[in-house]
C-alpha positions in Angstrom: 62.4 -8.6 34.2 66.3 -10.0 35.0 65.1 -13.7 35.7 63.2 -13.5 32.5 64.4 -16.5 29.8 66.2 -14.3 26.9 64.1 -16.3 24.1 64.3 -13.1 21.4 67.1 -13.8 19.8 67.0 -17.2 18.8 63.3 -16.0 18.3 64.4 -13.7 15.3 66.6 -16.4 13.8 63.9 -18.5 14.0 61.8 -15.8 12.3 64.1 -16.0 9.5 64.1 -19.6 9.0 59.7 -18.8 8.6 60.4 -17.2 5.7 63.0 -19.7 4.7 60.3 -22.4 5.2 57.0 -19.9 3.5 59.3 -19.4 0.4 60.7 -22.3 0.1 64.5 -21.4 0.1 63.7 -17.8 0.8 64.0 -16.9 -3.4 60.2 -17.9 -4.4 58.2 -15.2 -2.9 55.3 -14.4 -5.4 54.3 -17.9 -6.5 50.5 -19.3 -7.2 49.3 -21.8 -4.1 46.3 -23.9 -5.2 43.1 -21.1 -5.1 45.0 -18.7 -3.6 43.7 -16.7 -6.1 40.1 -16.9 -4.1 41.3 -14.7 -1.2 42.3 -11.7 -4.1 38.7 -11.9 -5.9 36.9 -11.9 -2.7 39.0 -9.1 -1.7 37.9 -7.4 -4.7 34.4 -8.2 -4.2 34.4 -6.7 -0.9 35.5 -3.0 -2.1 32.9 -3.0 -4.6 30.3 -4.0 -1.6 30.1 -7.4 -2.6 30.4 -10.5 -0.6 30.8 -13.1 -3.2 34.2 -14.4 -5.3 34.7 -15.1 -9.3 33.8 -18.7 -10.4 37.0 -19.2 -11.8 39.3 -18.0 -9.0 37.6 -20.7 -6.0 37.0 -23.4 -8.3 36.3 -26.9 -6.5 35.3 -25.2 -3.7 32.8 -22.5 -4.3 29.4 -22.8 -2.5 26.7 -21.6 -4.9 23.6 -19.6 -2.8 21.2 -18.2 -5.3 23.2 -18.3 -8.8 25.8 -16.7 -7.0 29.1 -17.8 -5.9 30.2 -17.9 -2.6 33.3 -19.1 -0.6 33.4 -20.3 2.8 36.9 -19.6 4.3 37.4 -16.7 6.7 37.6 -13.5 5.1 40.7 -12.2 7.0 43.5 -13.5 4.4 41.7 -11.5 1.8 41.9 -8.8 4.2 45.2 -9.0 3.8 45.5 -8.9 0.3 43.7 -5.0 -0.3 46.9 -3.1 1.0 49.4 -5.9 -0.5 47.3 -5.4 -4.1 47.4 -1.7 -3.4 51.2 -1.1 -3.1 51.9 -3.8 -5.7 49.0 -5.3 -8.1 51.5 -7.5 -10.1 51.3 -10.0 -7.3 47.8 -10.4 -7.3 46.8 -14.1 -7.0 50.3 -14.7 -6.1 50.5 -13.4 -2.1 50.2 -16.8 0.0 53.3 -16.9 1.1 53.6 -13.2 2.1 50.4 -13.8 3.8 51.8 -17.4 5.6 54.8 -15.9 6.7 53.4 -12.6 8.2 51.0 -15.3 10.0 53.9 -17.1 10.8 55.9 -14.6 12.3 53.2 -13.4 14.4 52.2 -17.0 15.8 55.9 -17.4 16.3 56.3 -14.4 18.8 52.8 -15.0 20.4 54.0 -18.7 21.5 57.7 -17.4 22.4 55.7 -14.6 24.5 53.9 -17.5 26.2 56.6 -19.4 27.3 58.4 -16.6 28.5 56.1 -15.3 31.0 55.0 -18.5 32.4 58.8 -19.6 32.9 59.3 -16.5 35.2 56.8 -18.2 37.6 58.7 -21.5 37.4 61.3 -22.7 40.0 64.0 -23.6 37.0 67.1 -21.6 37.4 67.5 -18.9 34.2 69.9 -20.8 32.5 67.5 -23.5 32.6 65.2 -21.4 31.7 66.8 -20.0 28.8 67.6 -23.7 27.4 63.6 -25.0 28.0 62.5 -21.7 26.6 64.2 -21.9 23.4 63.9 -25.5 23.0 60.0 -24.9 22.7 60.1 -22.2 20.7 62.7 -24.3 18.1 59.5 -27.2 19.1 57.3 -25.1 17.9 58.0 -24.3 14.7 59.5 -27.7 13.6 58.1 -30.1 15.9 54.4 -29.5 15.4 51.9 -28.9 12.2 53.2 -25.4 12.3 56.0 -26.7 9.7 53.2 -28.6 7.5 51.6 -25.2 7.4 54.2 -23.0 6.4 55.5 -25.2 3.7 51.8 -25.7 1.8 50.3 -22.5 2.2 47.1 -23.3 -0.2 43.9 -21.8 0.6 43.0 -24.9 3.1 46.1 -24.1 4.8 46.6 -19.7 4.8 43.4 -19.5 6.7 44.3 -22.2 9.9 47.8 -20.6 10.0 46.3 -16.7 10.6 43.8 -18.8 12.9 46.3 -20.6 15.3 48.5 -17.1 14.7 45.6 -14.9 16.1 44.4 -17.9 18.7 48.1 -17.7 20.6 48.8 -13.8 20.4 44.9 -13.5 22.2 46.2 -15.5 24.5 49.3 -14.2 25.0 47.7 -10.8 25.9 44.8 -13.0 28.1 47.9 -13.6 30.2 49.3 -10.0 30.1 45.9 -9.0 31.6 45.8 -11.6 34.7 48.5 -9.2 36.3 48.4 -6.3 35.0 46.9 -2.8 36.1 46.1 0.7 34.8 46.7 1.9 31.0 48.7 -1.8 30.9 45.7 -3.6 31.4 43.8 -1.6 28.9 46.3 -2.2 26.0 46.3 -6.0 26.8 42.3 -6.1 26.8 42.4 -3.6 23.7 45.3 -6.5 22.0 42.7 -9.8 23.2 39.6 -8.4 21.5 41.3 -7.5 18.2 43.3 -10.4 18.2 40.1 -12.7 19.1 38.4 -10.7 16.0 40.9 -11.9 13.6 40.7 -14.9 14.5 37.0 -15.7 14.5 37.4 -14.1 11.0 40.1 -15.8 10.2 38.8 -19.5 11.1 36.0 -19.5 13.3 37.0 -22.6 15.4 40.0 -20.8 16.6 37.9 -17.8 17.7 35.0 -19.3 19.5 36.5 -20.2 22.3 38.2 -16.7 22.5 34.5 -15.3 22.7 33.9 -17.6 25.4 37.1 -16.5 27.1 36.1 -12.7 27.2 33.4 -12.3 29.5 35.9 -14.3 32.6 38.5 -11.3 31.6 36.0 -9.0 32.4 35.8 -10.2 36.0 39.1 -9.5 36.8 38.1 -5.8 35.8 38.6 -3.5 38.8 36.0 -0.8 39.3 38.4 1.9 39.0 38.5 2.8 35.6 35.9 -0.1 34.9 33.6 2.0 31.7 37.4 2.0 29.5 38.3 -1.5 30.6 34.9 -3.3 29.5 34.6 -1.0 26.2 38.3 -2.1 25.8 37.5 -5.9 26.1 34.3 -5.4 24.6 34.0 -3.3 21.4 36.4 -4.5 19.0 35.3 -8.1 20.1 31.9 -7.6 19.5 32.3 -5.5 16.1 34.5 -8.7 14.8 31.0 -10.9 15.7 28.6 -8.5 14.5 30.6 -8.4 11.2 31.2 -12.2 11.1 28.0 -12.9 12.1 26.1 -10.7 9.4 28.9 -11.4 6.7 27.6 -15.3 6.7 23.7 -14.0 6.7 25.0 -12.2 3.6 26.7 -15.4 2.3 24.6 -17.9 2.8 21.3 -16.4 4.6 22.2 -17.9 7.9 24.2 -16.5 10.9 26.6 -19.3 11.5 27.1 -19.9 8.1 27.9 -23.7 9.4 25.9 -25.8 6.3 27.2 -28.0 3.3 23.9 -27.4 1.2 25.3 -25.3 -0.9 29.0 -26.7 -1.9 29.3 -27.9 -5.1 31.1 -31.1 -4.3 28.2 -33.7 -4.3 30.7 -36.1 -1.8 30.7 -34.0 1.1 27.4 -32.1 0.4 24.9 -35.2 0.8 27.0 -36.6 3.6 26.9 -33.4 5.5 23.2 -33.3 4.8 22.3 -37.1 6.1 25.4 -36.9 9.0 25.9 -33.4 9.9 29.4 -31.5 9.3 29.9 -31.7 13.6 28.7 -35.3 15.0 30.2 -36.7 18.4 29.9 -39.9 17.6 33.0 -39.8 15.5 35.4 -38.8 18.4 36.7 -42.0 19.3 37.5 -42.5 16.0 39.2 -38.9 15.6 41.3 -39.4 18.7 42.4 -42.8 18.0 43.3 -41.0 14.2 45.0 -38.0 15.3 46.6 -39.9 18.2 47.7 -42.8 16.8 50.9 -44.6 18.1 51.7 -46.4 14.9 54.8 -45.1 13.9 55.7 -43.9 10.1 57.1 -46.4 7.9 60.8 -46.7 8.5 63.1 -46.8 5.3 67.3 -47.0 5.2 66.9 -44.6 2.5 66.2 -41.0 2.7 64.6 -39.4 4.1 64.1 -42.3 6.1 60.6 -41.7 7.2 57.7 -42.2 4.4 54.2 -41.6 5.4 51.4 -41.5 3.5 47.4 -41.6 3.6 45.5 -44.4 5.3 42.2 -46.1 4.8 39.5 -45.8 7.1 37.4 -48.5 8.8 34.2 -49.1 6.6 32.3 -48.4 9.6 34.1 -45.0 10.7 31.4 -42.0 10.0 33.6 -39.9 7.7 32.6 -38.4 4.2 35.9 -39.8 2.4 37.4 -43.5 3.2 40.6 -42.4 3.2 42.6 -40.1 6.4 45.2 -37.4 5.5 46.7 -37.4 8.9 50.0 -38.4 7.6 51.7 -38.1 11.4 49.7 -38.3 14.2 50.5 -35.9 17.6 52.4 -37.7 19.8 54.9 -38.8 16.4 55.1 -34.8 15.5 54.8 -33.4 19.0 55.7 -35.9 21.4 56.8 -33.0 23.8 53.4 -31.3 23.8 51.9 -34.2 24.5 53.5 -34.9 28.1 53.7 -31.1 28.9 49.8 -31.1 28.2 49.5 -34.1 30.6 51.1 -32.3 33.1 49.3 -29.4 32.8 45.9 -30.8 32.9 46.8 -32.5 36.1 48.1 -29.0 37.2 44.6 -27.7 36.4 42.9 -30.4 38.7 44.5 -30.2 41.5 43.3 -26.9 44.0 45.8 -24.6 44.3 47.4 -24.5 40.8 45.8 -22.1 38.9 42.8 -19.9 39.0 39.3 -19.8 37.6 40.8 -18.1 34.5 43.4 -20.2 33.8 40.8 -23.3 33.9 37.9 -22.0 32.2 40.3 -20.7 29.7 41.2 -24.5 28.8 37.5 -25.3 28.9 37.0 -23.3 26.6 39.9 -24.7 24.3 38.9 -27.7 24.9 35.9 -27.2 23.5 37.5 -26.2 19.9 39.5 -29.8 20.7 36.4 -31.5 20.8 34.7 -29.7 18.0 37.4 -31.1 15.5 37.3 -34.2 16.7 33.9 -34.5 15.8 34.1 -33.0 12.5 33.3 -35.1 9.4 36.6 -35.4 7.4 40.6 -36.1 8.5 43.2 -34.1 7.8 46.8 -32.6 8.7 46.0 -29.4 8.6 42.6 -29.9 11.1 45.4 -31.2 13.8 46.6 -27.4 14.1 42.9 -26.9 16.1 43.9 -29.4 18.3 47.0 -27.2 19.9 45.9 -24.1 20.9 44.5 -26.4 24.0 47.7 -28.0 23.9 50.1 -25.7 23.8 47.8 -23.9 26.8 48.2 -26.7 29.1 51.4 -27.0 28.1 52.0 -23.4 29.6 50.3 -23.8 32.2 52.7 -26.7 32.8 55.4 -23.9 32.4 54.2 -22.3 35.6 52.9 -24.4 38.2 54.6 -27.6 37.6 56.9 -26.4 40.5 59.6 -29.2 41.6 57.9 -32.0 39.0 59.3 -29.4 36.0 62.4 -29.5 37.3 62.8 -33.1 36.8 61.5 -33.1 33.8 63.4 -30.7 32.1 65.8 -32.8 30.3 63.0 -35.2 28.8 60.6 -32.3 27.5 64.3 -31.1 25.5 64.9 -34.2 24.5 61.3 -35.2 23.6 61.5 -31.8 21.2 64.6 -32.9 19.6 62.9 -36.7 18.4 59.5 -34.7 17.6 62.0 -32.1 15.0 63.8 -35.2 13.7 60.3 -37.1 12.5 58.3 -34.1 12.0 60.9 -32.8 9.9 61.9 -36.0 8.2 57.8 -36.9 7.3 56.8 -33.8 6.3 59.6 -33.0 3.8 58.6 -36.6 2.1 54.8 -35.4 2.1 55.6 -32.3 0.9 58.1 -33.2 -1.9 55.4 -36.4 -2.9 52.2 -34.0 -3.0 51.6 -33.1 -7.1 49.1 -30.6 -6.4 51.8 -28.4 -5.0 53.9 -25.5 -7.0 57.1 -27.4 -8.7 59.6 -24.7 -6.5 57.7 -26.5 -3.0 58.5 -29.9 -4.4 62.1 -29.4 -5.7 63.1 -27.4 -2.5 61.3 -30.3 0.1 63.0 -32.8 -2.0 66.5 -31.6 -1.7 65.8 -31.6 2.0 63.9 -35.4 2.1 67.2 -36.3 -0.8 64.5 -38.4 -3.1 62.7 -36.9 -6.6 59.5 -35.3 -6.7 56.7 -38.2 -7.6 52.9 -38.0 -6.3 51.1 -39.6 -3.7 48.6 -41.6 -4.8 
């Protein structure tokens, strides 16, 4: 494709900085996140036939069904750890940061894919291409909850970074499939239904709306060839359900798996019980939380930017009083926020994009709205919020004909102030947080220039 933006290379260097970022400094590889030990025992469990996890490795978060201790993260991080155990078994309990950057790396290439193919379809000229192209992949990783992510890869964390990681390569290969024909098409339908597996398995809200996604692919299946096509889409899709599906009957006695009656923290176990976990009453609350346009606290110091938790209204229906979303969207993504904009306007007008394209943001949107209703605040929960995001944002890409062109220059300069504060905030979260190893607070507090001291 000669008019295609040449986003690899700075792709690869970006790649590198990942593991710069996952290791923090690239020299602490095999370190002890908080519980990442859980993902090991339940991978143990599982080859012995079991579904449960050892008291000791899940701690504060261990749901307990029966006597018996269960966890209820996504199983697909401790998938990971069988073959890393296997070749190496001194790093068990010690392999979140393997696990976050090969995450990492994949999400990164997925979103670079992304933009890449819907720039060929835009009227930008390939050097402006190029430039837009790699300032949203540089966006990307420092300029949205992607950097939060890498640099505190605790068990809360691993399992949303494999889940936004899975959620954009599906995607990516969703898009391969609009155009494509013959034993191409196949291998992108093969690539969306085991991507969409690992991400339901991973973290379900990143997978739902994949599920939702697959039966508009199979529309586009021609009748030539149709039997290989559908069980392409279809089979690894549906064994990922079937096994997600009975693994949570085995876990809890229930398919979805989607209760609070069991977790041993009393807190969000009676509040879940008398509110629900999901309640859409709290959205307007959520959205003004996670969209917030009060800025970070601004200091002459550095790292210049402090940010910090925030109490709640009494009144606001969450389980704690306190919010964790230490920078809201538009302050760590300002540039995804007016390239979404755009490309939900793209999406209602006729003639913009297809029935795929739009029930493919439905469906995302649908994940949006699901996190915005769930019962607690956090950082981390924001990374749900931008698969629909960074969707619209490509559908932006390609049919924002002549109204991308002028804006160009504002969505590369909107990504450079998103890096500066996103950067800036996180490294002072990061370096304040005591819960984290000491070698993530020394190496975010060389960056944010201040000791190590914990937020209260």
């Amino acid at each position: 494709m000669p008019n295609a933006p040449r986003l690899l290379p700075l792709t690869v260097a970006m790649g590198v900085l990942v593991w710069i970022i996952a290791t923090s400094g690239g020299k602490h590889v095999l370190v002890k996140e908080w519980l990442g030990e859980a993902y090991d025992s339940h991978a143990e469990h599982f080859l012995r036939g079991d579904v449960g996890v050892d008291a000791g490795a899940i701690s504060s978060e261990a749901m307990i069904v029966n006597g018996k201790v269960r966890m209820y993260f996504g199983p697909f991080p401790a998938f990971v750890r069988i073959p890393l155990n296997f070749i190496y078994p001194l790093g068990r309990g010690r392999w979140s940061r393997v696990s976050g950057f090969l995450a990492g790396t994949i999400g990164l290439f997925a979103f670079s894919g992304l933009i890449a193919s819907s720039l060929l379809k835009s009227p930008l000229s390939v050097p402006a291409r190029r430039l837009l192209g790699n300032a949203l992949v540089v966006g990307f990783v420092l300029g949205s909850p992607f950097l939060f992510l890498l640099g505190n890869l605790s068990i809360y964390n691993e399992g949303i970074i494999w889940g936004l990681a899975w959620s954009l390569t599906a995607l990516f290969f969703a898009g391969l499939s609009r155009n494509a024909e013959g034993r191409a098409l196949t291998y992108s339908l093969i690539a969306f239904s085991l991507s969409s597996s690992f991400a339901l398995l991973s973290r379900v809200t990143f997978g739902a709306p994949l599920v939702m996604i697959a039966p508009f692919l199979a529309l586009r299946i021609r009748r030539e060839g149709r039997l290989a096509d559908f069980a392409a889409l279809f089979l690894l899709l549906a064994a990922g359900l079937l096994f997600y599906l009975l693994l949570n009957y085995a876990k809890f006695g229930s398919f979805t798996g989607a209760t609070y009656d069991f977790y041993i923290n009393p807190v969000h176990r009676e509040f879940a019980h008398k509110h629900g976990i999901f309640n859409l009453t709290r959205i307007p609350y959520s959205f003004a939380d996670y969209f917030s346009l009060v800025p970070p606290s601004l200091h002459l110091h550095p790292p210049f930017l402090r940010v910090d938790r925030h109490a709640l209204p009494n009144y606001a229906p969450f389980s704690l009083p306190l919010s964790e979303v230490f920078l809201s969207v538009p302050w760590c993504s300002s540039w995804i926020i007016v390239g979404a904009i755009m490309g939900i306007v793209c999406l209602v007008l006729p003639g913009r994009t297809d029935y795929l394209q739009r029930w493919t943001a439905l469906a995302l949107f649908a994940q949006f709205v699901c996190i915005l209703s769930y019962f607690a605040l956090a950082q981390r929960y924001a990374a749900d919020l931008y698969p629909f995001l960074i969707f619209c944002v490509v559908v932006f890409l390609g049919a924002g004909g002549i109204v991308l062109l002028r804006l160009r220059y504002l969505l590369v300069g909107l990504i450079a102030v998103s890096i500066i504060i996103n950067s800036l905030a996180t490294a002072y979260w990061l370096a304040s947080d005591s819960n984290l190893p000491l070698e993530t607070r020394t190496f975010w507090g060389i960056i944010a220039s201040k000791q190590s001291r914990s937020i209260k």
